[in-house]
C-alpha positions in Angstrom: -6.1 -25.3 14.3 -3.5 -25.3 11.5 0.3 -25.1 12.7 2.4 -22.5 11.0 5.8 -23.6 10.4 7.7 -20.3 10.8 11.0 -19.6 9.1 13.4 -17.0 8.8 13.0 -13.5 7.3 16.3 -14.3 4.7 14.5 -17.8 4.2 11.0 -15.9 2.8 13.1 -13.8 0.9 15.0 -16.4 -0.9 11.5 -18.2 -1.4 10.2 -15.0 -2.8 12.5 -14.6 -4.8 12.0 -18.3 -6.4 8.7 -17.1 -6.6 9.2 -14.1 -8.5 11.8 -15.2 -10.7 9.5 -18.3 -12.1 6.5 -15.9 -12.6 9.0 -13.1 -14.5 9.9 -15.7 -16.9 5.8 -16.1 -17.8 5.7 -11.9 -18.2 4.0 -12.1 -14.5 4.8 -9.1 -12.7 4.6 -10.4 -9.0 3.8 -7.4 -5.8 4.3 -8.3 -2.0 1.4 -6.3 -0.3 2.1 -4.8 3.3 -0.7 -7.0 5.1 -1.1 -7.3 8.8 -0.6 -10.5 11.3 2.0 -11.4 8.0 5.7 -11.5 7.5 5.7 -8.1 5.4 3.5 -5.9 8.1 6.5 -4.2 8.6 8.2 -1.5 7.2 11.6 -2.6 8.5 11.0 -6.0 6.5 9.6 -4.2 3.7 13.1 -2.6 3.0 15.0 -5.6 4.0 12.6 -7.4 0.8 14.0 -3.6 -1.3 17.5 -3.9 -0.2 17.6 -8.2 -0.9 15.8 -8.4 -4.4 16.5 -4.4 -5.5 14.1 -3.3 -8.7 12.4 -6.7 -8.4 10.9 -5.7 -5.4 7.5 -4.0 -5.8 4.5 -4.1 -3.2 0.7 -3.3 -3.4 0.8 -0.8 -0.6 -2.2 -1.4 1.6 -3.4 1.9 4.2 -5.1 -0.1 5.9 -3.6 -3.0 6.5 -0.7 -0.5 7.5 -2.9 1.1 10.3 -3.6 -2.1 11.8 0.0 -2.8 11.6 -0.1 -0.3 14.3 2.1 2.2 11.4 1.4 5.9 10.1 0.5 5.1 6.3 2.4 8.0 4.9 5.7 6.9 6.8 4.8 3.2 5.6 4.5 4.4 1.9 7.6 6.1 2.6 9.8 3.3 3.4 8.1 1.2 0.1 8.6 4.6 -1.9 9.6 3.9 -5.8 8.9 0.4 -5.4 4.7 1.0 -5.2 2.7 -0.2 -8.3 -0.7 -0.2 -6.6 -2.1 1.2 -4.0 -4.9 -0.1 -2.0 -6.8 2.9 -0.7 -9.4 3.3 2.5 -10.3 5.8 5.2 -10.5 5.9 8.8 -11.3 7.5 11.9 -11.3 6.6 16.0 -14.4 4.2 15.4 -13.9 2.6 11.6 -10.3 0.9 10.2 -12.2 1.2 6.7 -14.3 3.6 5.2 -14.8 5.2 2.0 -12.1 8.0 1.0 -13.7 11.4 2.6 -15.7 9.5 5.4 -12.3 10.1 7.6 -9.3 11.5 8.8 -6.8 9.7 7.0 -3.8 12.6 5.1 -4.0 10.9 1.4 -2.0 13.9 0.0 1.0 12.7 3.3 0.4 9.6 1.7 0.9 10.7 -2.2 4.2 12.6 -0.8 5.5 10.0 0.8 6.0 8.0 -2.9 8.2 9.1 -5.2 8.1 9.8 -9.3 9.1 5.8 -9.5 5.4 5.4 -8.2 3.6 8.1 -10.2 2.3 4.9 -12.6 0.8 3.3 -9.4 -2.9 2.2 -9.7 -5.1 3.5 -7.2 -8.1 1.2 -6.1 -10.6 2.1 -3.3 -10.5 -1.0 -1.4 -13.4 -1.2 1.4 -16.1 -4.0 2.7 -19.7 -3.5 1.9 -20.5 -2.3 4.9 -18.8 1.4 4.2 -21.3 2.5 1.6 -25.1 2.0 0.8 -25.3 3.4 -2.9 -22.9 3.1 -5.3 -22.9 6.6 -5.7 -21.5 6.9 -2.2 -18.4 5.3 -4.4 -18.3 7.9 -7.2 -18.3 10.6 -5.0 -15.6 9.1 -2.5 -13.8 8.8 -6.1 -14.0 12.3 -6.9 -12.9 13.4 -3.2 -9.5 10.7 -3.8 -9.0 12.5 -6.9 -9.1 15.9 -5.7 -6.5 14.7 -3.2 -3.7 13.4 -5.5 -4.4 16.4 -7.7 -3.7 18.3 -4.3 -0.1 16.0 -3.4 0.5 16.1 -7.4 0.7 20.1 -7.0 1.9 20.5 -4.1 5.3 18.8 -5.0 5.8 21.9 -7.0 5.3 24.8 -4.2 7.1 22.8 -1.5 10.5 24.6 -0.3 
């Protein structure tokens, strides 16, 4: 198999950074996403990647690849909160990591909470494998529920206490 060479958390971020600096200067916009088995499954390095790089750090938040991270996804979204710019969006329940929005038990309006105004631009994508729907307009109407949902967490910000 291939050998990983493993380095230090400060050492990714300094290569990141690199990174993102040469693809700013090319009007590229670069995002970390939160994805499992990977240096940035965490929410503790997630703000370590905040606190280093500041405004320059912005993630494609991943639910799912947060709950196999073994973390709550509202909690996760709260520690990458005003730094989200999309959001990759799937549902769950005991048996199934990743089905369609409404086919589970997963709090999307927690989830819309958790972010703040910064993150009220984010793009929303439902991001699933083939195997959670059989007709398209399984899709459309999984849509419409997600909708619903951040209408819901978009409202309820103004009732809260």
């Amino acid at each position: 198999g291939k050998s990983r060479v493993m380095i230090s958390q400060d050492e990714y971020i300094q290569r990141y950074n690199v990174i993102l600096e040469t693809a700013r200067k090319s009007g590229v916009t670069l995002l970390h996403e939160n994805v499992y088995m990977h240096t940035a499954q965490t929410p503790e390095f997630c703000r370590k990647l905040i606190e280093y790089l500041g405004d320059k750090a912005l993630f494609a938040f991943d639910n799912k690849q947060a709950r196999r991270a073994g973390f709550d996804s509202a909690e996760f979204a709260k520690a990458l909160s005003g730094h989200i710019r999309t959001v990759h969006i799937s549902d769950c329940d005991r048996e199934h990591d990743c089905l369609l929005p409404g086919k589970g038990n997963e709090n999307f309006v927690a989830i819309r909470n958790a972010m703040s105004g910064e993150d009220d631009n984010a793009f929303w994508a439902i991001e699933v494998y083939n195997d959670a729907f059989r007709e398209a307009k399984e899709i459309r109407l999984s849509l419409n529920y997600l909708e619903m949902k951040l209408r819901e967490a978009e409202n309820s910000k103004f009732t809260k206490n």
